[in-house]
N, C-alpha and C positions, 0 to 999 in steps of 0.2 A: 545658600539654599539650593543654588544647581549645579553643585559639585556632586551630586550624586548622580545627575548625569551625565556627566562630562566623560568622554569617550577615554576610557585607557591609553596611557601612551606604553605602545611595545616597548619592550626593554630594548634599550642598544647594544650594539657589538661593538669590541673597543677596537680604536681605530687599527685599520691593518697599516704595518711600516711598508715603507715602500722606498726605496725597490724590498722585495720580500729578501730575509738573511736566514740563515739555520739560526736553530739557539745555540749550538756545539761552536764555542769558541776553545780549540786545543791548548790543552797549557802544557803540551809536547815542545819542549823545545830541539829544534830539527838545526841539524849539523849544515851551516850554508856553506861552508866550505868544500865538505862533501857533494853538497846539490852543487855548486857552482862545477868541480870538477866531472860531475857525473854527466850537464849539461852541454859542459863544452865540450868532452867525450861525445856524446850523442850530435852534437850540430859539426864536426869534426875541427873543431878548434875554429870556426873559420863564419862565425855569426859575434858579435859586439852583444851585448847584456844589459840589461838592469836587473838588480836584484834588490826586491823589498824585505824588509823586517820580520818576516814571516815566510821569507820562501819563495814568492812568487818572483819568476822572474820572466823579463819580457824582451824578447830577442829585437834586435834594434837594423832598420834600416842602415846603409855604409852611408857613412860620409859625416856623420852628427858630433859633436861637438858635444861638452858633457851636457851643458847646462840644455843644449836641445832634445838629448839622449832622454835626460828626466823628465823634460816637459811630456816628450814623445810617450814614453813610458807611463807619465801618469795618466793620459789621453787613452793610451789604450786599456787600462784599467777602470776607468770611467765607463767606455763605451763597453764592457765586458757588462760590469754591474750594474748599469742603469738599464741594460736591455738582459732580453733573458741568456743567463749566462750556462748557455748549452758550453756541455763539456764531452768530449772525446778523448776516456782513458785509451791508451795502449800499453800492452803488457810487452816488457822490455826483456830482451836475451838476458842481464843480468840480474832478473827478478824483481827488479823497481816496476813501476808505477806513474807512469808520464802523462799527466793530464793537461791535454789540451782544449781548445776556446776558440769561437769562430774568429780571435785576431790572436797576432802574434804572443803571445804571454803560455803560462805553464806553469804546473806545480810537479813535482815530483817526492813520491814516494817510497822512500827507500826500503827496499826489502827487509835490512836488517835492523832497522825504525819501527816497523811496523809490526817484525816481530817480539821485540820488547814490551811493544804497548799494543798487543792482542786483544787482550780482555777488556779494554777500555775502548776500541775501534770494533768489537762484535759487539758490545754494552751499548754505546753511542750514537751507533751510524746512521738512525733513522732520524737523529736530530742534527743530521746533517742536510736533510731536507732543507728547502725553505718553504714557509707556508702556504699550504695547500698546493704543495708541490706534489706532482707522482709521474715518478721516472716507470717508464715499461721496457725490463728484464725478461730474459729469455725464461724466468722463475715468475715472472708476474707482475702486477703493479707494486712497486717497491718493495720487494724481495729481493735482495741481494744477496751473491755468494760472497766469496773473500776479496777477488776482485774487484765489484761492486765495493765492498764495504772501503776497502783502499782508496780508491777514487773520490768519494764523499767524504773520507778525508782527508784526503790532497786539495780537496776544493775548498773544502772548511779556512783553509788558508786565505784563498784568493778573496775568501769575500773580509778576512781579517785585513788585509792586506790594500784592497780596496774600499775599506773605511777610513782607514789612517792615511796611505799613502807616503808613509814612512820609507824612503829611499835610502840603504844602506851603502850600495857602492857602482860604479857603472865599471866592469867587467868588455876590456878590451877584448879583442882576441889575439893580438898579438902579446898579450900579457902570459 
């Protein structure tokens, strides 16, 4: 009899995930052998590795031991994506794509990757976001050029990557 006035319940909004992810999970499969050598090119042979299942790889303190290497590795991947994972692309003399993370870790983009799969990284890039995310470009709030769109897919990894946690190989440098 007094459900007629019983106050409306607002509709709910479904739970937001947390940490927030993109929905653009890449089904690019990226050459690690290449990223490995483009890597240790760039850190001049002379930084130790991890390399996860998706790319991300995370340059290692001297001295560790493998099984410390991974743990270390997976630690920093943790503290990437449970805090906001602010990223710093740089655009590389050989036209890659090197994105980097306030800790030691990185994704790299390779020029001739990326040109392959053009029209699916201009298609895609904005669900590269994560929710209610908005990065500010010298284009505006999430407006990206190619740049821009390279980067968000370089990242798209890291957060693959630091879901699974999948450790592919630890990368000496004397190797």
């Amino acid at each position: 009899m007094f459900g007629i006035f019983k106050k409306k319940e607002p509709p709910q909004e479904p739970p937001k995930k947390m940490p927030p992810v993109p929905k653009w999970r890449p089904d690019i499969s990226q050459p690690l052998d290449e990223i490995v050598d483009r890597i240790r090119f760039y850190t001049n042979q002379q930084r130790d590795l991890v390399v996860f299942e998706h790319g991300t790889c995370v340059l290692l303190p001297e001295g560790l031991s493998d099984d410390q290497a991974v743990s270390h590795a997976k630690d920093v991947l943790a503290k990437i994506y449970h805090y906001h994972p602010d990223m710093k692309p740089l655009p590389m003399k050989d036209g890659n794509v090197l994105v980097q993370y306030n800790h030691p870790a990185v994704n790299l983009v390779l020029d001739n990757l990326a040109s392959k799969n053009w029209k699916v990284i201009e298609e895609r890039h904005l669900d590269g976001l994560t929710t209610s995310e908005v990065l500010m470009t010298p284009l505006g709030p999430n407006k990206f050029d190619a740049f821009g769109m390279k980067a968000l897919f370089g990242r798209c990894f890291m957060f693959m990557d630091a879901q699974a946690l999948n450790v592919l190989r630890v990368v000496r440098r004397e190797a």
